[in-house]
CHARMM internal coordinates of N, CA and C (Angstrom, degrees):
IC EDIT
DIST 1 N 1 CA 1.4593
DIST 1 CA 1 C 1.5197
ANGL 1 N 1 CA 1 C 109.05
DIST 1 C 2 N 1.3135
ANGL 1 CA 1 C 2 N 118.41
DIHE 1 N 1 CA 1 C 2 N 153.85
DIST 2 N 2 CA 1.3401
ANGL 1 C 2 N 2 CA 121.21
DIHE 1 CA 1 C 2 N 2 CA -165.91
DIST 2 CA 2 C 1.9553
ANGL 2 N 2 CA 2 C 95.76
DIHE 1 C 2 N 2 CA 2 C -125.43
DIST 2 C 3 N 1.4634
ANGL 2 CA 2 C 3 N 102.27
DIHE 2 N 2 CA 2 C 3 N 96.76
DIST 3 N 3 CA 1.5571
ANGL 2 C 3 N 3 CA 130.17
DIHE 2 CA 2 C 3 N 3 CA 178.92
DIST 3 CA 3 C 1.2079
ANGL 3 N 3 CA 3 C 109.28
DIHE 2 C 3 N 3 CA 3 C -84.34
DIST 3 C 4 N 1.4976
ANGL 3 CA 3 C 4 N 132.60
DIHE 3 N 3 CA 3 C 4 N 120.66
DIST 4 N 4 CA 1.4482
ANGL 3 C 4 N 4 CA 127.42
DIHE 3 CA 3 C 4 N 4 CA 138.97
DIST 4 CA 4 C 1.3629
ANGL 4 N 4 CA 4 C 97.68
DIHE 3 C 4 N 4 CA 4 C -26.52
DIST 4 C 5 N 1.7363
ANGL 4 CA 4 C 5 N 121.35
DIHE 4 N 4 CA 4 C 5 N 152.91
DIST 5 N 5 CA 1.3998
ANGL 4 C 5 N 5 CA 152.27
DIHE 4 CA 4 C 5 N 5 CA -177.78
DIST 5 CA 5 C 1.6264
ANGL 5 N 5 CA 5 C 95.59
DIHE 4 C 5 N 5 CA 5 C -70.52
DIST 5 C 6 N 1.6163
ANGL 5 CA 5 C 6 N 114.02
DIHE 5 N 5 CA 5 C 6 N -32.38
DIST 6 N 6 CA 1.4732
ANGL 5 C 6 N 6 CA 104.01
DIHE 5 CA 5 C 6 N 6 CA -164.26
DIST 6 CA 6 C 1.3426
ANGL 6 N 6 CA 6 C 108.60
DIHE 5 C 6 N 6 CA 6 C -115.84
DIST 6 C 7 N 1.2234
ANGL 6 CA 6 C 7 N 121.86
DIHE 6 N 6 CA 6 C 7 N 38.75
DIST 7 N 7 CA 1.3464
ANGL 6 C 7 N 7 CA 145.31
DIHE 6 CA 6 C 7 N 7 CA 154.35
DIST 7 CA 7 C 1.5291
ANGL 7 N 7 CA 7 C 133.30
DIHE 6 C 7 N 7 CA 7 C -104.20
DIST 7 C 8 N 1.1853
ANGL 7 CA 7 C 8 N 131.21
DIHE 7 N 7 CA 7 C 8 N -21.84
DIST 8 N 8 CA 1.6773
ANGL 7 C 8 N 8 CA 141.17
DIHE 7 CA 7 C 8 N 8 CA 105.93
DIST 8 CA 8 C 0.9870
ANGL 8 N 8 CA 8 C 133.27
DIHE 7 C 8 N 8 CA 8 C -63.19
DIST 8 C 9 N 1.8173
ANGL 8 CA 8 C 9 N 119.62
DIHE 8 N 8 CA 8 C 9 N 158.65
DIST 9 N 9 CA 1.0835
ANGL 8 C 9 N 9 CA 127.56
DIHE 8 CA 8 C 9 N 9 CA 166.58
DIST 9 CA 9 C 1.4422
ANGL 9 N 9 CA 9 C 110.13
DIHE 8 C 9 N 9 CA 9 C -116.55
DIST 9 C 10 N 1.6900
ANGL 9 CA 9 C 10 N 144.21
DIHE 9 N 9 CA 9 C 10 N 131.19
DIST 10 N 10 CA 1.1628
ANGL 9 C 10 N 10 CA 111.80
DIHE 9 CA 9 C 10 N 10 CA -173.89
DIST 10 CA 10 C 1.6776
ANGL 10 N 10 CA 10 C 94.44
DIHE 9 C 10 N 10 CA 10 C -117.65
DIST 10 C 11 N 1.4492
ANGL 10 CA 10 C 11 N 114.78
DIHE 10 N 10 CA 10 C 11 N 120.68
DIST 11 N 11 CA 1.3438
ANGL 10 C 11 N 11 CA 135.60
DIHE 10 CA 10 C 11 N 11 CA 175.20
DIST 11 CA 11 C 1.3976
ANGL 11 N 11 CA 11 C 125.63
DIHE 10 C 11 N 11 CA 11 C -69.22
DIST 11 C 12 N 1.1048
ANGL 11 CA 11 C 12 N 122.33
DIHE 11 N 11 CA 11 C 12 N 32.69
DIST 12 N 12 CA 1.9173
ANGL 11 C 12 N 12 CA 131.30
DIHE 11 CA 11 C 12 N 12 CA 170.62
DIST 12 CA 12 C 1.5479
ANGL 12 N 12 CA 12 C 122.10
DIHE 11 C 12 N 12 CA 12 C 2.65
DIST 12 C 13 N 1.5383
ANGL 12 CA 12 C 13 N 112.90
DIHE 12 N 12 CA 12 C 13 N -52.76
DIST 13 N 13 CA 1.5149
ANGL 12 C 13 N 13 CA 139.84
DIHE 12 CA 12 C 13 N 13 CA 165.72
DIST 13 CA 13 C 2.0807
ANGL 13 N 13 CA 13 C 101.11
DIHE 12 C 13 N 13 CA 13 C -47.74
DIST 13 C 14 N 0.9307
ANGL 13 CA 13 C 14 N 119.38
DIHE 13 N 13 CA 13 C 14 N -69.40
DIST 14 N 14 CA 1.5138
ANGL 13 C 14 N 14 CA 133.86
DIHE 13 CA 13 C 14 N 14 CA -179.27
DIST 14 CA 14 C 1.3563
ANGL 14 N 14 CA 14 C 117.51
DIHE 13 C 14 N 14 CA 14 C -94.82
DIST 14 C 15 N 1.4436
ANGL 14 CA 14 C 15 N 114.62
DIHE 14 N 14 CA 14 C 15 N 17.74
DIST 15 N 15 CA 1.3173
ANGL 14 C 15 N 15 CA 111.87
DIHE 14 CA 14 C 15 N 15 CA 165.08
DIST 15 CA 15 C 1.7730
ANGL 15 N 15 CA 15 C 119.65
DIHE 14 C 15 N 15 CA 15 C 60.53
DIST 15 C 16 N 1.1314
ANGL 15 CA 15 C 16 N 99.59
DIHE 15 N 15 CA 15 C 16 N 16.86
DIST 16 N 16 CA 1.8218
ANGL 15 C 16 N 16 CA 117.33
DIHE 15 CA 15 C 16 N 16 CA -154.89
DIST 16 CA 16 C 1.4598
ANGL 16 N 16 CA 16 C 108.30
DIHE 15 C 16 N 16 CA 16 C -104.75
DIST 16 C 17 N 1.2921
ANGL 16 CA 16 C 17 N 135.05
DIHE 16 N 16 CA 16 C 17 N 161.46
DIST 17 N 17 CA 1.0987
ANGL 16 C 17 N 17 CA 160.68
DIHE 16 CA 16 C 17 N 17 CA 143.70
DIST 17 CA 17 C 1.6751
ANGL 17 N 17 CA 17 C 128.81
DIHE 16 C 17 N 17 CA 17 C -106.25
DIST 17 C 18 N 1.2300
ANGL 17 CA 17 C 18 N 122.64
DIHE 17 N 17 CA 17 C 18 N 106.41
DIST 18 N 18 CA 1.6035
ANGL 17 C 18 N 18 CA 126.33
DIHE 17 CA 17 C 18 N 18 CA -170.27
DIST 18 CA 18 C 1.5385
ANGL 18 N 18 CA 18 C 106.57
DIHE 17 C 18 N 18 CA 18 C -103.29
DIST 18 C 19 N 1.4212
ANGL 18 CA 18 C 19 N 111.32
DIHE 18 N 18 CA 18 C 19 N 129.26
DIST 19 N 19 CA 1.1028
ANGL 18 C 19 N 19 CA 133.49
DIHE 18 CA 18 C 19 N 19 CA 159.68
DIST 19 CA 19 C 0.7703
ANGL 19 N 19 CA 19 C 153.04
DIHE 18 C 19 N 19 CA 19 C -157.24
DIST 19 C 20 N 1.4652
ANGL 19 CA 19 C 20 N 159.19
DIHE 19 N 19 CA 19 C 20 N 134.31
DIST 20 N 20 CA 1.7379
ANGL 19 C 20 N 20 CA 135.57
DIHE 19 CA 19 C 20 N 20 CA 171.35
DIST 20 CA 20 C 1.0134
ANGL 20 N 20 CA 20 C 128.27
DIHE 19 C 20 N 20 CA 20 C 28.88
DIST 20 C 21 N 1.2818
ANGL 20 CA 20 C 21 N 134.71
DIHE 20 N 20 CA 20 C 21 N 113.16
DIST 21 N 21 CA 1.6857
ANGL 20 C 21 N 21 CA 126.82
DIHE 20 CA 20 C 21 N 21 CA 179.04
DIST 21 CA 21 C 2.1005
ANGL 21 N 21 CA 21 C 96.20
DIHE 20 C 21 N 21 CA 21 C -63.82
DIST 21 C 22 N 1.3091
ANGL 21 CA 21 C 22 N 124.01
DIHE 21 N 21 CA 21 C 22 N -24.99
DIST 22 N 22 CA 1.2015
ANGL 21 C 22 N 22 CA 112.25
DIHE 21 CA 21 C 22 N 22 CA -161.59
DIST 22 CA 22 C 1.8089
ANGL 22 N 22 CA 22 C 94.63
DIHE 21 C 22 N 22 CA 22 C -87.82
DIST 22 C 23 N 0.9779
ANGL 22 CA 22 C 23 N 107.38
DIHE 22 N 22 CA 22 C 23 N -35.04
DIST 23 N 23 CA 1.6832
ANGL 22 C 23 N 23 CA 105.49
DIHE 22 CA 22 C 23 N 23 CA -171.46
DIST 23 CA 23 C 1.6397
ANGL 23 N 23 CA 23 C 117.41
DIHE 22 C 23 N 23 CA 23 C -70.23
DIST 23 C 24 N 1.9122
ANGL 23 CA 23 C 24 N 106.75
DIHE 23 N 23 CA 23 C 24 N -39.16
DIST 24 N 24 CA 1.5123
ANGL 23 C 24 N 24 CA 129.96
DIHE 23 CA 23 C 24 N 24 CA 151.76
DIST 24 CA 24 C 1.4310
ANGL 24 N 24 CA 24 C 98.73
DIHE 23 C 24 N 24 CA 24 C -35.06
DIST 24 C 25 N 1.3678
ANGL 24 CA 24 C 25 N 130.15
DIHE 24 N 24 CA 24 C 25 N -65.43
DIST 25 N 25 CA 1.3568
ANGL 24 C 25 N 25 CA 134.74
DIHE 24 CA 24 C 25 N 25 CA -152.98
DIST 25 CA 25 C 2.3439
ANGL 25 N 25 CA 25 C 109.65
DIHE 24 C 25 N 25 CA 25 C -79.12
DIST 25 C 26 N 1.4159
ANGL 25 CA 25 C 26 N 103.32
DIHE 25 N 25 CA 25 C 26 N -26.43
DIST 26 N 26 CA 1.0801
ANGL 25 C 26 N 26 CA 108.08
DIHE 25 CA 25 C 26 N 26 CA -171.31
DIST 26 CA 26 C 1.8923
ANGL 26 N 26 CA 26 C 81.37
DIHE 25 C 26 N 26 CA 26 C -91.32
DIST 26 C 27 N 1.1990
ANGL 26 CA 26 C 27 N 139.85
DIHE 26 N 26 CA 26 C 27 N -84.18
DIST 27 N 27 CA 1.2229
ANGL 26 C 27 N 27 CA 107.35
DIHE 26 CA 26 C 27 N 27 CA 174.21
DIST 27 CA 27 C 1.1220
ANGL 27 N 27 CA 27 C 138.83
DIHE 26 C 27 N 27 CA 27 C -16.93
DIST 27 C 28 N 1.5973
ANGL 27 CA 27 C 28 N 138.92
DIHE 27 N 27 CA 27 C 28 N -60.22
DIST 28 N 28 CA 1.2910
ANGL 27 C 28 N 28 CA 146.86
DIHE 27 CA 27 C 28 N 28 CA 162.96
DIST 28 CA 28 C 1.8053
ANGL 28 N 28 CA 28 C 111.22
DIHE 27 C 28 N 28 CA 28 C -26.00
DIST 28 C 29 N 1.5732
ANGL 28 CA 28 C 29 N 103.68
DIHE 28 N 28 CA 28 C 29 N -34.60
DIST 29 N 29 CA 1.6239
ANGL 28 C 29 N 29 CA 110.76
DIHE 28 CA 28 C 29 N 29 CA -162.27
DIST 29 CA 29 C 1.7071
ANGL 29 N 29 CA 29 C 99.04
DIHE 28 C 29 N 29 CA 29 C -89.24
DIST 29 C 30 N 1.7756
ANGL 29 CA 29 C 30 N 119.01
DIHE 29 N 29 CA 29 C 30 N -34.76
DIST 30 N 30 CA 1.0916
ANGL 29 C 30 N 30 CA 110.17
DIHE 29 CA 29 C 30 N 30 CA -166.78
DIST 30 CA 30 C 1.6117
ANGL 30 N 30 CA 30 C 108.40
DIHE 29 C 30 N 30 CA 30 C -85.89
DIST 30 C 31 N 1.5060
ANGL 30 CA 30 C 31 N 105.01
DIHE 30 N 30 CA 30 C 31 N -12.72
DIST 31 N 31 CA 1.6944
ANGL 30 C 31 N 31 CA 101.71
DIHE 30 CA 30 C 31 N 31 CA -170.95
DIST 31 CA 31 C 1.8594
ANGL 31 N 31 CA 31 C 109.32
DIHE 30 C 31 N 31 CA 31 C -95.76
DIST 31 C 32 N 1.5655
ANGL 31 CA 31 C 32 N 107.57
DIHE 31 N 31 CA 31 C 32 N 1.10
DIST 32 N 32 CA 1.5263
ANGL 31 C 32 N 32 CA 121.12
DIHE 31 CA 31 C 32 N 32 CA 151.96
DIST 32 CA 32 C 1.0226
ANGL 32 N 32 CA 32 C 121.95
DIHE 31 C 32 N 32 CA 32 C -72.30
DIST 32 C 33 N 1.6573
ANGL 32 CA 32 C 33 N 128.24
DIHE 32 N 32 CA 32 C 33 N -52.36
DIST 33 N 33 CA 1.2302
ANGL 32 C 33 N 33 CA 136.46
DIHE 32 CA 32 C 33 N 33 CA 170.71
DIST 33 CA 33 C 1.6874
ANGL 33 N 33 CA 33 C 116.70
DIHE 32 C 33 N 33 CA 33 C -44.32
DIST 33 C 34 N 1.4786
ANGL 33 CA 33 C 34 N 101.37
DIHE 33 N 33 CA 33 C 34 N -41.98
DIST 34 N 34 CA 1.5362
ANGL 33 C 34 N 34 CA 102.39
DIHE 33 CA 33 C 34 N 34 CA -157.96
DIST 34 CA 34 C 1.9384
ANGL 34 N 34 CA 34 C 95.21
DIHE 33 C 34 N 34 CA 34 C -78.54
DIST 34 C 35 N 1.3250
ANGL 34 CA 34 C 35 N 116.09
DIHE 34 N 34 CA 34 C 35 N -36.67
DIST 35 N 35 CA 1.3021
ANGL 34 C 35 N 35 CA 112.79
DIHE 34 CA 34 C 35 N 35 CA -157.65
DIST 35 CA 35 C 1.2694
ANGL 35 N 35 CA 35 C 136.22
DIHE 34 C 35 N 35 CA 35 C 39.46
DIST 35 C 36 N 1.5379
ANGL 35 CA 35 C 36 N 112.89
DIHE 35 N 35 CA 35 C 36 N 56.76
DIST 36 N 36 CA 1.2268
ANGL 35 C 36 N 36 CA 106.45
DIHE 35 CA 35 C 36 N 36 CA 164.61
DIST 36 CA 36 C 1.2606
ANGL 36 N 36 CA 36 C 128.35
DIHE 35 C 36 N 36 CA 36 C -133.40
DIST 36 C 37 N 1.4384
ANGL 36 CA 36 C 37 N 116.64
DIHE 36 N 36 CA 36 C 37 N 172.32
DIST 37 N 37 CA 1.9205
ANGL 36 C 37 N 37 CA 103.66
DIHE 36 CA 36 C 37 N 37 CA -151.19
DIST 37 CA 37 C 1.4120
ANGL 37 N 37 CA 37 C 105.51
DIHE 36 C 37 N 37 CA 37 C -74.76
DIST 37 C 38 N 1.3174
ANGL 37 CA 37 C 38 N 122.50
DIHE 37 N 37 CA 37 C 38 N 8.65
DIST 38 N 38 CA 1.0325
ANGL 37 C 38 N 38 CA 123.42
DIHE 37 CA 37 C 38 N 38 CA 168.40
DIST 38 CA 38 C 1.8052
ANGL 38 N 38 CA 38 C 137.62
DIHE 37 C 38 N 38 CA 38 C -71.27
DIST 38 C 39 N 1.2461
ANGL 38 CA 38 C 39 N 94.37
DIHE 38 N 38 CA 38 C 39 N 1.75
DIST 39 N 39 CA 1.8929
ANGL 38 C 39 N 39 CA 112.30
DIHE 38 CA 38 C 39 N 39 CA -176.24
DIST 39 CA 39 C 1.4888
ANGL 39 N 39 CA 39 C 58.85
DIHE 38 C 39 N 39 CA 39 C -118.10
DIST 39 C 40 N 1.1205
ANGL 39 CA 39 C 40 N 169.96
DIHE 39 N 39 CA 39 C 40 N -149.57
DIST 40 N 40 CA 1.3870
ANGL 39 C 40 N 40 CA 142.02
DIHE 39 CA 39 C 40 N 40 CA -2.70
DIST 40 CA 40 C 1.9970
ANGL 40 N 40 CA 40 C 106.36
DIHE 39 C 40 N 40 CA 40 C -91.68
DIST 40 C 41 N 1.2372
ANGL 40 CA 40 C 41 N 116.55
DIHE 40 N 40 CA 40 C 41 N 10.39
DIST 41 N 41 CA 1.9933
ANGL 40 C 41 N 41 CA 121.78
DIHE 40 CA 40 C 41 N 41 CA 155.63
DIST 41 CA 41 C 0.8714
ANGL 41 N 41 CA 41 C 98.48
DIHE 40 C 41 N 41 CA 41 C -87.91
DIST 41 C 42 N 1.5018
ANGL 41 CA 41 C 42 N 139.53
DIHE 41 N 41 CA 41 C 42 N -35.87
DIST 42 N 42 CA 1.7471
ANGL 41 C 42 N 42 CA 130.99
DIHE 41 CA 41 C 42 N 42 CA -162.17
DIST 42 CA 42 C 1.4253
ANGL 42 N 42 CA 42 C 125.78
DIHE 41 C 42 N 42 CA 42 C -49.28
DIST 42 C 43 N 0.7234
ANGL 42 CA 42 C 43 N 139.43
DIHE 42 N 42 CA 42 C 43 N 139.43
DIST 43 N 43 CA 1.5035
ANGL 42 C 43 N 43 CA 140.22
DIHE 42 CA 42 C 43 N 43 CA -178.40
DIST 43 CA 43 C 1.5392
ANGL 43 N 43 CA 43 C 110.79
DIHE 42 C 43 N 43 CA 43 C -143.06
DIST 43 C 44 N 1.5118
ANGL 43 CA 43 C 44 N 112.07
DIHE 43 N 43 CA 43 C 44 N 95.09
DIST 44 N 44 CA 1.6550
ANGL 43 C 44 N 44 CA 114.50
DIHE 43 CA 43 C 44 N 44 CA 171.27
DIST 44 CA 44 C 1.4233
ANGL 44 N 44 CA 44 C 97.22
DIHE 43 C 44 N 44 CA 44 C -93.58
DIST 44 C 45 N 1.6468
ANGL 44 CA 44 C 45 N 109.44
DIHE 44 N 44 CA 44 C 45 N 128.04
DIST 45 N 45 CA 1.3454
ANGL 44 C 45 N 45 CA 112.54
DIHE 44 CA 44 C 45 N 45 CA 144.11
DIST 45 CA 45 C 1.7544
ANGL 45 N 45 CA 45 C 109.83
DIHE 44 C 45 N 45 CA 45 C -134.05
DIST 45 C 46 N 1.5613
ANGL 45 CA 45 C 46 N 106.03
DIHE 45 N 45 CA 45 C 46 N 166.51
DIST 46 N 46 CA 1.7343
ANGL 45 C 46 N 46 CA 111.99
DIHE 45 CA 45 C 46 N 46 CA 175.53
DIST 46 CA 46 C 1.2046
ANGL 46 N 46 CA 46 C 85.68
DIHE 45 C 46 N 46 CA 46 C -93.85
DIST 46 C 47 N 1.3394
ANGL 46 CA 46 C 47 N 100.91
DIHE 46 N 46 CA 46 C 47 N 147.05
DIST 47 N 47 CA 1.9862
ANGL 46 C 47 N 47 CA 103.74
DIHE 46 CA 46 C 47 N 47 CA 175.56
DIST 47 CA 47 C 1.3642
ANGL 47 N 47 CA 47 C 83.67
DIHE 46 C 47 N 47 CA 47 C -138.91
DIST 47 C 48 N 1.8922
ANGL 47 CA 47 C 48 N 115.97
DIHE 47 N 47 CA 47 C 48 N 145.84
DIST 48 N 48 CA 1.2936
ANGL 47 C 48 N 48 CA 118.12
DIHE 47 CA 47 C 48 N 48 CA -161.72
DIST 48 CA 48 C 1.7817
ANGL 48 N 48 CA 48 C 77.64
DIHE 47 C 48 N 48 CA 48 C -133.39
DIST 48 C 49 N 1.7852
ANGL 48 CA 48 C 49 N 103.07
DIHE 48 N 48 CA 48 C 49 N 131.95
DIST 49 N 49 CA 1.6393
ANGL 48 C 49 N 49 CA 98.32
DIHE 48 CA 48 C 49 N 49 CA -169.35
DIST 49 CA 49 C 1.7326
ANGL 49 N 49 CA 49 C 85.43
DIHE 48 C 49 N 49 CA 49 C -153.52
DIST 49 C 50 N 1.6150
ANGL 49 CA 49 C 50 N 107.03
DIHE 49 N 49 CA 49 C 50 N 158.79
DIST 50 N 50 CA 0.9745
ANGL 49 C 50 N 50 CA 127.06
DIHE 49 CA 49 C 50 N 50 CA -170.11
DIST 50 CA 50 C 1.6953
ANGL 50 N 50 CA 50 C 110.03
DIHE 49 C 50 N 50 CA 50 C -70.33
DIST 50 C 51 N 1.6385
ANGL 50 CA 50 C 51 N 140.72
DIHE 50 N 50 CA 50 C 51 N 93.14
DIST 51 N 51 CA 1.3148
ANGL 50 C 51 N 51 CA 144.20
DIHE 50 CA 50 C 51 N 51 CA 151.92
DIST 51 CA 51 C 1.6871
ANGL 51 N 51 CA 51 C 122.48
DIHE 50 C 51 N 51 CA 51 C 45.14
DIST 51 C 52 N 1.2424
ANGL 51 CA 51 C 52 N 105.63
DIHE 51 N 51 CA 51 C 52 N -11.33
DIST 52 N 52 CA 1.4396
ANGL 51 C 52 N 52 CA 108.09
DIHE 51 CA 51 C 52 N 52 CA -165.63
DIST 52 CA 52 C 1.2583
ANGL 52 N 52 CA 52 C 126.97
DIHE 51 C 52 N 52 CA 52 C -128.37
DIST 52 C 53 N 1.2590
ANGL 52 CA 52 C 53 N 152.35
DIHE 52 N 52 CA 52 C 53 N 173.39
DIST 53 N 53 CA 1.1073
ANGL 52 C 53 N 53 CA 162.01
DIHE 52 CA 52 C 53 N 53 CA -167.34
DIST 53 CA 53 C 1.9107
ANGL 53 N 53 CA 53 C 98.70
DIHE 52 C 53 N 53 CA 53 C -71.15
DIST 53 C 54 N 1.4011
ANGL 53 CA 53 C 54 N 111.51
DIHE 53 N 53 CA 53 C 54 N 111.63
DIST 54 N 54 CA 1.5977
ANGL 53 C 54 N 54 CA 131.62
DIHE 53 CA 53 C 54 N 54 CA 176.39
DIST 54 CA 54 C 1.8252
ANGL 54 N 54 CA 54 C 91.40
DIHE 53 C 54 N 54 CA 54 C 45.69
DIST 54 C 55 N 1.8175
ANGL 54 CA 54 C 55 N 107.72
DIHE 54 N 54 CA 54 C 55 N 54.39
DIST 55 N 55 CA 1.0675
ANGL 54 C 55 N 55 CA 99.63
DIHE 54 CA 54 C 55 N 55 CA 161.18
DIST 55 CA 55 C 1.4829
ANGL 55 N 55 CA 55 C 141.88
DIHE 54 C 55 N 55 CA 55 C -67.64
DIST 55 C 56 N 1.5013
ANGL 55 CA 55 C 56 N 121.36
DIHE 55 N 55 CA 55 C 56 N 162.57
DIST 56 N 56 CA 1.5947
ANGL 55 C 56 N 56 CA 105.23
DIHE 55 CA 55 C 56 N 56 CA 175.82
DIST 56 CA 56 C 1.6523
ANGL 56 N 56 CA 56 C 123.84
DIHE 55 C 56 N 56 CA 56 C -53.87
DIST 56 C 57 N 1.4025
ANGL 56 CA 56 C 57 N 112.48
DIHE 56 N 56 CA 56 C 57 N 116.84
DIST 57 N 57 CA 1.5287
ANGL 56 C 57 N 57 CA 106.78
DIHE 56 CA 56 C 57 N 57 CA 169.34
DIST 57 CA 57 C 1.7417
ANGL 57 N 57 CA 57 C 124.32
DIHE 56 C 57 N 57 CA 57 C -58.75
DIST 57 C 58 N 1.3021
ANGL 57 CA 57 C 58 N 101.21
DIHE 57 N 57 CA 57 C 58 N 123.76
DIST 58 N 58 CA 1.7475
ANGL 57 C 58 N 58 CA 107.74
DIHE 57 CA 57 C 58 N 58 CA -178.22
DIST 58 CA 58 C 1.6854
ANGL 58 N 58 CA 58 C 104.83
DIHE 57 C 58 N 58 CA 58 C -80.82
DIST 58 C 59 N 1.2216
ANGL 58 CA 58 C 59 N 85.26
DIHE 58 N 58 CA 58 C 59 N -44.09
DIST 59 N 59 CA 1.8205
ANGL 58 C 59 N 59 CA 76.88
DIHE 58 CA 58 C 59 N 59 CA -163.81
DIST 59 CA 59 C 1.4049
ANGL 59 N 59 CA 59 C 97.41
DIHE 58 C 59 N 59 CA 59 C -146.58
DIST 59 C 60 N 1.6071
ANGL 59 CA 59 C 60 N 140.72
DIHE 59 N 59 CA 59 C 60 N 159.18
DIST 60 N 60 CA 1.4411
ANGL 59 C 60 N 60 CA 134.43
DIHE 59 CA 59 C 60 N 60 CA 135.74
DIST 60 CA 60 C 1.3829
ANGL 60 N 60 CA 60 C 99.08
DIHE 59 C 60 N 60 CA 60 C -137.35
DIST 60 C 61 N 1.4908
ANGL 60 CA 60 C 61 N 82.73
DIHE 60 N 60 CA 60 C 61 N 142.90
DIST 61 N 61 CA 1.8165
ANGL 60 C 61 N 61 CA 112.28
DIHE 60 CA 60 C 61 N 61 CA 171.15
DIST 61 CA 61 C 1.4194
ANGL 61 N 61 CA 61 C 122.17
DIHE 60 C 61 N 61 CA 61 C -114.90
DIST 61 C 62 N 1.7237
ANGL 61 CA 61 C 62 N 112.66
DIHE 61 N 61 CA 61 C 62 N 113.79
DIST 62 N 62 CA 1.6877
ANGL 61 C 62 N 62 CA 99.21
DIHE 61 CA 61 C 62 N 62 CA -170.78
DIST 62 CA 62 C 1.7646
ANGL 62 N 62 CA 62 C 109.74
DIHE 61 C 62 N 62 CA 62 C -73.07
DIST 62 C 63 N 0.9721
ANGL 62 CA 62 C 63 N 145.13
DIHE 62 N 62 CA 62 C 63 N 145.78
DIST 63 N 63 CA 1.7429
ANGL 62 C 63 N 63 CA 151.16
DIHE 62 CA 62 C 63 N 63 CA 173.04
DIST 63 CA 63 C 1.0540
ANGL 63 N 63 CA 63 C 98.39
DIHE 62 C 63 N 63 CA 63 C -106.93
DIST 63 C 64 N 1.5812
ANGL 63 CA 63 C 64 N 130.30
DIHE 63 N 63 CA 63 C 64 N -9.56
DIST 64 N 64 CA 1.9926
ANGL 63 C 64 N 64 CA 101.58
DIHE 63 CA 63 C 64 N 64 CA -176.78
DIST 64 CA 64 C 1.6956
ANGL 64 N 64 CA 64 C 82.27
DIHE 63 C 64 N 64 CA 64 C 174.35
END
COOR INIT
IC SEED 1 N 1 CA 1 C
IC BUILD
């Protein structure tokens, strides 16, 4: 997918990528479709966390 720069965050420290629960979720849908062992390190989850800087995590849900 081709993202404005300020629509992720890419997290180096945690190995992570931050974004949109809707864009997380449209990824999650295209790397099902494709099936190949090539996502198979990927790990999408929504993680629901408290507003702030290394806020408390409420909840995470893996999608793919």
């Amino acid at each position: 997918m081709e993202l404005p720069a300020d629509a992720y965050f890419v997290d180096e420290d945690k190995n992570a990528i931050e974004t949109a629960c809707g864009i997380a979720e449209e990824l999650a849908s295209i790397f099902m479709e494709e099936e190949t062992k090539d996502f198979g390190k990927i790990k999408i989850e929504i993680v629901e966390r408290y507003p702030f800087e290394n806020g408390f995590v409420v909840d995470c849900l893996e999608i793919y």
